[in-house]
C-alpha positions as CSV (number, residue, x, y, z in Angstrom):
1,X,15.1,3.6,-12.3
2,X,13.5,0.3,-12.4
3,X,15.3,-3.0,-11.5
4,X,13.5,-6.2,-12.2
5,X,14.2,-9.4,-10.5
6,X,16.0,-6.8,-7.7
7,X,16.9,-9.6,-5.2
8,X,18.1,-7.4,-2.2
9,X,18.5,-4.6,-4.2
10,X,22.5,-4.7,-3.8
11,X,22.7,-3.1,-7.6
12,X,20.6,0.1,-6.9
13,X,21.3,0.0,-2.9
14,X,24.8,-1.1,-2.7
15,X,25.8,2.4,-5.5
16,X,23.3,4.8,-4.3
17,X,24.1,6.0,-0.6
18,X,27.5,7.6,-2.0
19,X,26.8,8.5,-5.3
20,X,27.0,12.6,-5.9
21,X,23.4,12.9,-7.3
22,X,21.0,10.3,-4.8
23,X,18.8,13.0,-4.3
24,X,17.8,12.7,-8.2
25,X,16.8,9.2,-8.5
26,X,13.6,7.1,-7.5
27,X,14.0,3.7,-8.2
28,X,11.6,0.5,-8.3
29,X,12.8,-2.6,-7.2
30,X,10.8,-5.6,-8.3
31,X,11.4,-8.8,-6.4
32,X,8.8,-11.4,-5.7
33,X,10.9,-13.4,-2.7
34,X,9.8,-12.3,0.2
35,X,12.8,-12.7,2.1
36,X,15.2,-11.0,-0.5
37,X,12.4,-7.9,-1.2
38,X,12.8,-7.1,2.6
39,X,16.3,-7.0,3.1
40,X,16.3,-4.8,0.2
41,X,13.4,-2.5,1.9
42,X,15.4,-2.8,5.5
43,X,18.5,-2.1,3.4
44,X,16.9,0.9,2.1
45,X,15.6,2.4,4.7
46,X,19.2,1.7,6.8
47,X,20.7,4.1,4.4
48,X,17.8,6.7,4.4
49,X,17.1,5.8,0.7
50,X,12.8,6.8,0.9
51,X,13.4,7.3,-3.0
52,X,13.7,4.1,-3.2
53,X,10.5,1.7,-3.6
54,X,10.9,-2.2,-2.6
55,X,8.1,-4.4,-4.4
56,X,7.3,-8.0,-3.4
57,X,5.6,-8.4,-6.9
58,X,6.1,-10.1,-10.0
59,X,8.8,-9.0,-11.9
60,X,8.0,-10.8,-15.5
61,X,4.4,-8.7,-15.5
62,X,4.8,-4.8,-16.6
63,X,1.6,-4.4,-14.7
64,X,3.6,-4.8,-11.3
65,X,5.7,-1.5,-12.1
66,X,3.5,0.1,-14.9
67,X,3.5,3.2,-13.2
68,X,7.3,3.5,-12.6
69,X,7.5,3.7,-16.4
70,X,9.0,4.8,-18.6
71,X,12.5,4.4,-17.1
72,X,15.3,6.7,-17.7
73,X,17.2,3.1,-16.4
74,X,16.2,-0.5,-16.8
75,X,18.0,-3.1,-15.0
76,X,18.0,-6.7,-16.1
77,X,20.4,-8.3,-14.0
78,X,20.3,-11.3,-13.1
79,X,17.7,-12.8,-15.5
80,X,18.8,-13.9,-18.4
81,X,21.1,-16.6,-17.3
82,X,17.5,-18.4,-15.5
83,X,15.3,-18.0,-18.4
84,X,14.6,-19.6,-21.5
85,X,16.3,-18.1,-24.8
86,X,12.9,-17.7,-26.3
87,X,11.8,-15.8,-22.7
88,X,15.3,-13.6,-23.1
89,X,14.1,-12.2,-26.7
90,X,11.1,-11.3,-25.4
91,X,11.9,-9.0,-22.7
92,X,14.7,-7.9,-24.9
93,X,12.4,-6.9,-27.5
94,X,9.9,-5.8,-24.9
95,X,12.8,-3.2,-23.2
96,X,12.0,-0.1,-25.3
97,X,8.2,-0.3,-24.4
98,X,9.9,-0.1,-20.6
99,X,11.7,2.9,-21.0
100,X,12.0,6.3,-21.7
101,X,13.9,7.4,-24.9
102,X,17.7,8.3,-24.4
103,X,17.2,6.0,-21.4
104,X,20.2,3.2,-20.5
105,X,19.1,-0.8,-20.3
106,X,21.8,-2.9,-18.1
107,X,22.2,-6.1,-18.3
108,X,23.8,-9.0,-17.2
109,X,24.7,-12.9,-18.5
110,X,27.2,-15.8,-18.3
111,X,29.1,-16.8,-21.4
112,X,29.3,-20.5,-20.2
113,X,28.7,-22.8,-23.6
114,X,26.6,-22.5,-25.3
115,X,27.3,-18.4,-25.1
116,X,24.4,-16.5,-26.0
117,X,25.3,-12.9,-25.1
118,X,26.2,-12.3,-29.4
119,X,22.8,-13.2,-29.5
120,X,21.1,-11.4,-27.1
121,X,23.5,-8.4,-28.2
122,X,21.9,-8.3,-31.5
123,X,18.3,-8.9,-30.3
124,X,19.0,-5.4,-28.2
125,X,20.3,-3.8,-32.1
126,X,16.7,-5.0,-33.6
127,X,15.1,-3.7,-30.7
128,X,16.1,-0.1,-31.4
129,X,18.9,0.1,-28.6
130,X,22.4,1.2,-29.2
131,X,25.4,-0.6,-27.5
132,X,27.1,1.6,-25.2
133,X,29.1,-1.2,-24.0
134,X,30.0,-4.7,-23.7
135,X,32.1,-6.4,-20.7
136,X,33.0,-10.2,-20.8
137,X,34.7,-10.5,-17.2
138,X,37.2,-13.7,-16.5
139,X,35.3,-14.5,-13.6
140,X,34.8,-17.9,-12.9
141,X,31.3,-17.7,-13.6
142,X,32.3,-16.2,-17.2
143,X,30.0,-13.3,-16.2
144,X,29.4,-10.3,-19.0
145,X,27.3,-7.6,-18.7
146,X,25.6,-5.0,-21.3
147,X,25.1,-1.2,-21.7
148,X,22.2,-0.6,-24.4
149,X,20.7,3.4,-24.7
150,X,17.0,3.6,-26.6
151,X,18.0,6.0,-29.2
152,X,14.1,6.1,-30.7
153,X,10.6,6.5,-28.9
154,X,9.4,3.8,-27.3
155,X,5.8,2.5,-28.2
156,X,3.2,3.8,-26.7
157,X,2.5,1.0,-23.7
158,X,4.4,-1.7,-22.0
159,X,3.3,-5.1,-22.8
160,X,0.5,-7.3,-21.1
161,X,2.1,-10.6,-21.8
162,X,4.4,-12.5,-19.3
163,X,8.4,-10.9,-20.4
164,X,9.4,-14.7,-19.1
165,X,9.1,-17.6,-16.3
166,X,12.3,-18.4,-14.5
167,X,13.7,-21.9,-15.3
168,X,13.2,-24.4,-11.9
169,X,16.1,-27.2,-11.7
């Protein structure tokens, strides 16, 4: 499992102590804040999770968890809603080079106007990846997340360009 833009690693950390099969997973967690990248590893090592690798790197370069690839899951939560729409495509396109075929991509976005998630839906169809599901919550934050699976093989290497650059307000 690889998680990009992990924060404190609440997505993989927060599931993993109880679930039934911890013992099978190793995951990556990508974060470049320091402060958030070690309360994940702190987190992690609270719950006796040494599967579990905490990264202060940069998320938006492959070369930061190259060799955690290809992923049987690719989390992408919490991205796309600070990025630019031309910076979404590109990881979106850029996801099957990430992962291993049959594996699952998770996602996550806000619907807020103008909504973009039909969009990024079909960018993850033209990228190869099958929808396994699609939530739109009524949250107050309009949040929706995404279940993709890579149903083809992936090309043969992960990309060398920059997947995007967070938008500063």
């Amino acid at each position: 499992m690889v998680s990009l833009c992990a924060g404190q690693g609440r997505d993989v950390i927060g599931v993993l102590p109880y679930h039934p099969r911890r013992g099978d997973v190793r995951a990556v967690l990508v974060e470049s804040d320091p402060r958030n990248a070690g309360v994940a590893c702190r987190a992690a090592a609270g719950y006796g999770l040494s599967q579990v690798e905490v990264r202060q790197s940069d998320a938006s370069l492959a070369a930061s968890f190259a060799d955690a690839l290809p992923a049987d899951v690719l989390l992408l939560c919490g991205i796309f809603g600070n990025v630019s729409d031309r910076d979404i495509k590109r990881t979106v396109h850029a996801a099957p080079a990430l992962c291993r075929c049959g594996a699952t991509v998770i996602w996550t976005r806000h619907r807020r106007p103008p909504d973009l998630t039909p969009q990024i839906r079909a960018w993850f169809a033209e990228s190869g990846l099958d929808e396994l599901a699609f939530d739109a919550l009524e949250t107050s934050s309009l949040t929706s997340v995404g279940v993709h699976r890579l149903s083809r093989t992936a090309p043969a290497r992960p990309p060398s360009h920059r997947l995007f650059t967070f938008i500063t307000t």
